[in-house]
N, C-alpha and C positions, 0 to 999 in steps of 0.2 A: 509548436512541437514539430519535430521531423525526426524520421526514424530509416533505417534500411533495413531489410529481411535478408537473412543467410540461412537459409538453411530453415531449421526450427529455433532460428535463435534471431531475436528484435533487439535492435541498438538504438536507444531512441535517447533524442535530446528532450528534454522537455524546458519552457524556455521560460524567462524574467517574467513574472506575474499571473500566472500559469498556476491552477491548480494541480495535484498531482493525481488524485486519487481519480477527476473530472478524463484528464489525458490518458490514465491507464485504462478506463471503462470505454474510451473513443476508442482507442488501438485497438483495447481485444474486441470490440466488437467490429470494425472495421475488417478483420483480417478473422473472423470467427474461433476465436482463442476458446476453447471449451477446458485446458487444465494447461497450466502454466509455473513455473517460480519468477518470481520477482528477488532483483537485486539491484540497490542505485547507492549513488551518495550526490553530494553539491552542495546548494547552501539556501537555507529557508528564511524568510522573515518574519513568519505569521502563519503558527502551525498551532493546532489542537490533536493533542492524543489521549489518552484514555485508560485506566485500569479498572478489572474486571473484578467486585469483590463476592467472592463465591459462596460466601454464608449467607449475602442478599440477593445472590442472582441483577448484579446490577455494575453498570460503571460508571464511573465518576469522571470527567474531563479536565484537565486539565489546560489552557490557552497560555501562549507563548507567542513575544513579539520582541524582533528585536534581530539582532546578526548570529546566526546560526548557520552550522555547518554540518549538513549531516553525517553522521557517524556512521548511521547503519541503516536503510529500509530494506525489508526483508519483507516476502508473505507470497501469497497465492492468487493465483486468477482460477475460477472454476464454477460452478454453478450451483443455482438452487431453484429447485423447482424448472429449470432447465433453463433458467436465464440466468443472466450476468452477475456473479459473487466477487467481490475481492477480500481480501484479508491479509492485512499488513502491519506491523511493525514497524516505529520508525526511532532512532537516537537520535539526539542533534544536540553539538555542543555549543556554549555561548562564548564569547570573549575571555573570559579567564577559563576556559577550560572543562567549567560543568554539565555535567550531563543530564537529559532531559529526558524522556519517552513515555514509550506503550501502544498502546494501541490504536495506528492511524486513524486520526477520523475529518482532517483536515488540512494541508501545508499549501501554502503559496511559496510560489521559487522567487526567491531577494537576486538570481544571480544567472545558476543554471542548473539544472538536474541530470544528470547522467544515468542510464536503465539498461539492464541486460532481464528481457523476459524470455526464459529460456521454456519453450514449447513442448509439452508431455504429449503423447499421441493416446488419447483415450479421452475419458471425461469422468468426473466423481463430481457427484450432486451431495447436496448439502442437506439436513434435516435439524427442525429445532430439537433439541434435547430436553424435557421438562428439569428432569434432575440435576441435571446440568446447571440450566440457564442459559445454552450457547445454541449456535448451528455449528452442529457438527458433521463429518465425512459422512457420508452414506456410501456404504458399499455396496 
């Protein structure tokens, strides 16, 4: 991984065999990232994501291997409990075209990952929600 800082905004590579979620928790804590968005694409070979089903309070994973490109990772850097949270989203399409996702919970880079973590100036902490099932915003 290697990244530059502009500003409040981080351009990070994240590189061939490279966790993502591992390189996003290194940076924001390297550079004390308390609220943040996340934005990337590139190409994954071996990603697990995740949906949330709300009537169980639970999620189910799903694992994926193989030539993927991601589409879309999307989510947050911010806190709980006053340390390091993230929460992402990610698509990734396969070789003919289909689409995969939900809820990041693991991808390794097949190629290279491109990130724009764009820097909020404050900090919003995190709380589990019972009724929920989730951690949610705490204001």
């Amino acid at each position: 991984m290697d990244y530059r800082k502009f500003n409040n905004t981080l351009v990070v590579r994240i590189d061939k065999g490279e966790e993502i979620l591992e390189k996003i928790k290194e940076v924001a804590l390297k550079e004390n990232i308390k609220l943040a968005n996340i934005n990337a694409l590139g190409a994954v070979g071996d990603f697990t994501v995740g949906v949330f089903r709300t009537k169980e309070k639970k999620y189910y994973s799903n694992n994926f291997t193989g030539d993927f490109e991601i589409v879309s990772l999307t989510g947050t850097i911010n806190t709980m409990n006053g340390e390091f949270y993230s929460h992402l989203h990610m698509s990734a399409g396969d070789t003919e075209g289909k689409v995969f996702g939900g809820h990041l919970n693991r991808a390794i880079v097949s190629a290279t990952c491109e990130m724009v973590i764009n820097i909020i100036e404050g900090q919003v902490d995190r709380m589990y929600d019972e009724e929920i099932g989730l951690n949610l915003f705490k204001f």
